[in-house]
BALUMKE-280095 format. One record per atom (N, C-alpha, C, O): x, y, z. Coordinates in steps of 0.02 Angstrom, whole numbers, plus 32768, in hexadecimal, padded with zeros to 4 digits. Example, Ala and Ser with C-alpha at 12.3 -4.5 7.8 and 13.67 -1.06 7.14 Angstrom:
2
82947EE48186/82677F1F8186/82947F5B8186/82C87F5A81A7/82827F908162/82AC7FCB8165/82858002818A/829E80398192/
This chain:
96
B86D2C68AFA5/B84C2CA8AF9A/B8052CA4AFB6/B7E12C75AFA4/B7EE2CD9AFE7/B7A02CC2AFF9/B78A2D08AFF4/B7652D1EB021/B79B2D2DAFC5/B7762D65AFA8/B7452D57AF7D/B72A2D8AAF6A/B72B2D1FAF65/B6F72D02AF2B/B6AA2D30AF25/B67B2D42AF48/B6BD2D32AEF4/B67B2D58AEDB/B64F2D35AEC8/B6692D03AEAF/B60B2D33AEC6/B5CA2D05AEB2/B5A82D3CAE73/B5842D6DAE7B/B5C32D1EAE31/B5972D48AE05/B5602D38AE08/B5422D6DADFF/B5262CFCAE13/B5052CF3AE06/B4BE2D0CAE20/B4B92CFFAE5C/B4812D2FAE04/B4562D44AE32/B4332D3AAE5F/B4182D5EAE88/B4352CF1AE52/B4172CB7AE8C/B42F2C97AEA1/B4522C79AE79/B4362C7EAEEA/B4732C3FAEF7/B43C2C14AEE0/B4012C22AED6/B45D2BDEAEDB/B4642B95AEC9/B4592B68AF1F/B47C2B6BAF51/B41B2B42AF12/B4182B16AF50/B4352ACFAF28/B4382AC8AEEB/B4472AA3AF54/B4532A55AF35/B42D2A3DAF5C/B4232A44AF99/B4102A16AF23/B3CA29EFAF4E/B3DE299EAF0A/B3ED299CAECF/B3D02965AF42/B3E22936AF30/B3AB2908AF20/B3B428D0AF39/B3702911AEFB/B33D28F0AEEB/B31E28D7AEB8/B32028FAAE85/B2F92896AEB3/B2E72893AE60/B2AB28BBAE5F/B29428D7AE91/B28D28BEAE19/B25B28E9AE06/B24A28C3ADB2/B2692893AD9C/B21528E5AD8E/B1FB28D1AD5B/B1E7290CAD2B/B1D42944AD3B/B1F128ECACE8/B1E42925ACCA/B1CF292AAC72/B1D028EEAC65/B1C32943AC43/B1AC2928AC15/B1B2295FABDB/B1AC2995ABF8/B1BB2967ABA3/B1BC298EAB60/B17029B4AB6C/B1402991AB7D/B16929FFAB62/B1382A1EAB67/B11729FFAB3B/B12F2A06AB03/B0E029D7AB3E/B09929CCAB23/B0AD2996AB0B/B09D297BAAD6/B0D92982AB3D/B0D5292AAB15/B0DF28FEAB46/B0EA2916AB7E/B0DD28BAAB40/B0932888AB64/B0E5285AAB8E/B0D8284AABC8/B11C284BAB7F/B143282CABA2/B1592857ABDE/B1612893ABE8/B15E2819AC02/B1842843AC4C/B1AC2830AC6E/B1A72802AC96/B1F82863AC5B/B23F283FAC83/B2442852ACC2/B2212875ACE7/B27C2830ACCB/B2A42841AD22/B2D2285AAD20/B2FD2847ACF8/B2DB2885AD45/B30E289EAD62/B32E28B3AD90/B30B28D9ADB2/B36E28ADADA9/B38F28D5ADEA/B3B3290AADEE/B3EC290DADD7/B396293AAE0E/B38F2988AE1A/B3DE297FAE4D/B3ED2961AE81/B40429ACAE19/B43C29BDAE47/B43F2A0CAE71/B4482A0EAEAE/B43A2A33AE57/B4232A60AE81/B3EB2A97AE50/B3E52A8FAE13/B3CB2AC7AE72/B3952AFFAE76/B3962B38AE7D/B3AA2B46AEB5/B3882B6AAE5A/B39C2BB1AE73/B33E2BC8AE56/B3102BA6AE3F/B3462C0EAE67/B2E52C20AE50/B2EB2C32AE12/B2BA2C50ADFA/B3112C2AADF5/B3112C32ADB1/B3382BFBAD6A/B3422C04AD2E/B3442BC8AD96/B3502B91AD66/B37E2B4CAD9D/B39A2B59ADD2/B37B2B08AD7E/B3812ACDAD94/B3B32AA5AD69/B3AD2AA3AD2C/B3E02A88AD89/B40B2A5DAD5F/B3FC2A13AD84/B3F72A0CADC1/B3F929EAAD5D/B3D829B0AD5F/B3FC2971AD32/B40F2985ACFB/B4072933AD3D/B42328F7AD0B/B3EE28D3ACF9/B3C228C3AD21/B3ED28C3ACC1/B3B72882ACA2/B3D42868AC6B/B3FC287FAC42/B3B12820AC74/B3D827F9AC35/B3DD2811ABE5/B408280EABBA/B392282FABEB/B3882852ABA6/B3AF288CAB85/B3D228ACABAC/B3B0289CAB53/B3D028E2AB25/B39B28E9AB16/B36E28C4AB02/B3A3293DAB29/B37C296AAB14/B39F29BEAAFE/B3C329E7AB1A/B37E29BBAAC2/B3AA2A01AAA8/B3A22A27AAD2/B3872A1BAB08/B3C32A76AAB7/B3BC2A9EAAD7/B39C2AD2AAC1/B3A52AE2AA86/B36E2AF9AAEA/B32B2B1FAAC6/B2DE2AEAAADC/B2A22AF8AADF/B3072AA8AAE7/B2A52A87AAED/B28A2A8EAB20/B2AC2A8BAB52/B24C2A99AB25/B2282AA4AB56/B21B2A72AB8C/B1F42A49AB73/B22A2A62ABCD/B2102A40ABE4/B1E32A50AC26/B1EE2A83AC47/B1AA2A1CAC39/B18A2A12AC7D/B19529FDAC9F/B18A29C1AC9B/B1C42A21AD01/B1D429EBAD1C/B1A629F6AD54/B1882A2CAD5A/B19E29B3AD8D/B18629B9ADBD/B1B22984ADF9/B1C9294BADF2/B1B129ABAE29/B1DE2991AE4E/B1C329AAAEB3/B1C129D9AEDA/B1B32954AEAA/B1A7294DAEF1/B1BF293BAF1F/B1D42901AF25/B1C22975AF5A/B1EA2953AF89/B1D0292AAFC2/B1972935AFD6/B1FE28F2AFE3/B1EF28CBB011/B1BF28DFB041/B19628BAB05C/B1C72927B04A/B1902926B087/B15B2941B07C/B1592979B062/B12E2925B089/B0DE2931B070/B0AF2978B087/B0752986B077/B0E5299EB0B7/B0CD29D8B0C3/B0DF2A10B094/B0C92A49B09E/B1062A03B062/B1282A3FB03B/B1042A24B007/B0FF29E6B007/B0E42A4AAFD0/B0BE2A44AF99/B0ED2A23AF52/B1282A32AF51/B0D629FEAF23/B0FA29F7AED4/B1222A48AECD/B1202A7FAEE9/B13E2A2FAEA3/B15D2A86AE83/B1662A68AE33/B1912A42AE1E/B1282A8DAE0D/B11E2A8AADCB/B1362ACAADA0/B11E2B02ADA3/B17A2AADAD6B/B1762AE5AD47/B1882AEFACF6/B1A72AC3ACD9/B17C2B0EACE4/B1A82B18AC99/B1D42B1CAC96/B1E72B38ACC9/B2052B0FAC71/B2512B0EAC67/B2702B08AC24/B25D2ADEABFC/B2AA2B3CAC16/B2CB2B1AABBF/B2FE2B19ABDC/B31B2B3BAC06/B30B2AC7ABA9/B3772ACBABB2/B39A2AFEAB8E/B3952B12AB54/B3BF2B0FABC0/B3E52B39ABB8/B4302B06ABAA/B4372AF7AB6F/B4502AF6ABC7/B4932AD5ABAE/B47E2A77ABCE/B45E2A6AAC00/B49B2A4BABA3/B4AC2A11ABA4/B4F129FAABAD/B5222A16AB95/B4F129B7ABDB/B55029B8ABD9/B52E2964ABDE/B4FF294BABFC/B56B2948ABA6/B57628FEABB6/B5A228E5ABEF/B5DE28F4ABF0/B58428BDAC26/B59C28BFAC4A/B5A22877AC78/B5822866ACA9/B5E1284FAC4E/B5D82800AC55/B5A127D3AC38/B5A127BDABFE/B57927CAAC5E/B5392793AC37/B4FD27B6AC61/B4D82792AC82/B4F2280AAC60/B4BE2836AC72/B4C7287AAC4C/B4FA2893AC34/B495288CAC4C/B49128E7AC30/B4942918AC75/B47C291EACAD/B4BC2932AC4D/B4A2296DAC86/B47B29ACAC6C/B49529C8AC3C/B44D29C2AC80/B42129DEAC59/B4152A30AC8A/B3F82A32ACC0/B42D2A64AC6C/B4212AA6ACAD/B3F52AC8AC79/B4022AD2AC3E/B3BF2AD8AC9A/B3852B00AC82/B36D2B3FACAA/B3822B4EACE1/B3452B5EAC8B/B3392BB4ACA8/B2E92BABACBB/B2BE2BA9AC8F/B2E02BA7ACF0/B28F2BB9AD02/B2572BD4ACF7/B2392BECAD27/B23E2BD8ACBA/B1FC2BFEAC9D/B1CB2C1BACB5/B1B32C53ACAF/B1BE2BEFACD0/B16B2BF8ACF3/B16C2BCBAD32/B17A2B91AD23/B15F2BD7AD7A/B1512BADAD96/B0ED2BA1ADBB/B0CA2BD1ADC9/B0D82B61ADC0/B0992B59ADCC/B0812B4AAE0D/B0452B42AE17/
């Protein structure tokens, strides 16, 4: 069938990179790898659990030094256990 419909309002890029990121207003800072991106939210794996509703800060730089950090706010939205990683898809708040 290649009638497929795209509900979604944003496509989805897959971008294969680590990045870092941390509990709003708090002092540890994990890693993570960004599975794909849309302008309105990011799904990402990290070792850690994190509910859903928490706020987090990510920042995520890419390899090439001509494209700027991309800093933003984010809450999880859904968690999935997923082998010996999280998968963590969050909605984009604020970007900086």
């Amino acid at each position: 069938m290649t009638d497929f419909l795209e509900k979604r309002d944003f496509q989805r890029m897959a971008i294969d990179c680590q990045f870092s990121f941390c509990e709003r207003g708090g002092q540890q800072v994990f890693d993570g790898h960004v599975i794909n991106l849309s302008s309105k939210g990011i799904l990402f794996t990290s070792a850690e659990r994190f509910a859903e509703e928490t706020h987090l800060e990510i920042v995520l730089t890419p390899s090439n030094t001509l494209t700027p950090p991309m800093e933003a706010s984010v809450v999880v939205a859904r968690v999935t256990d997923n082998e010996s990683v999280y998968e963590l898809a969050c909605e984009i708040t604020e970007i900086r």
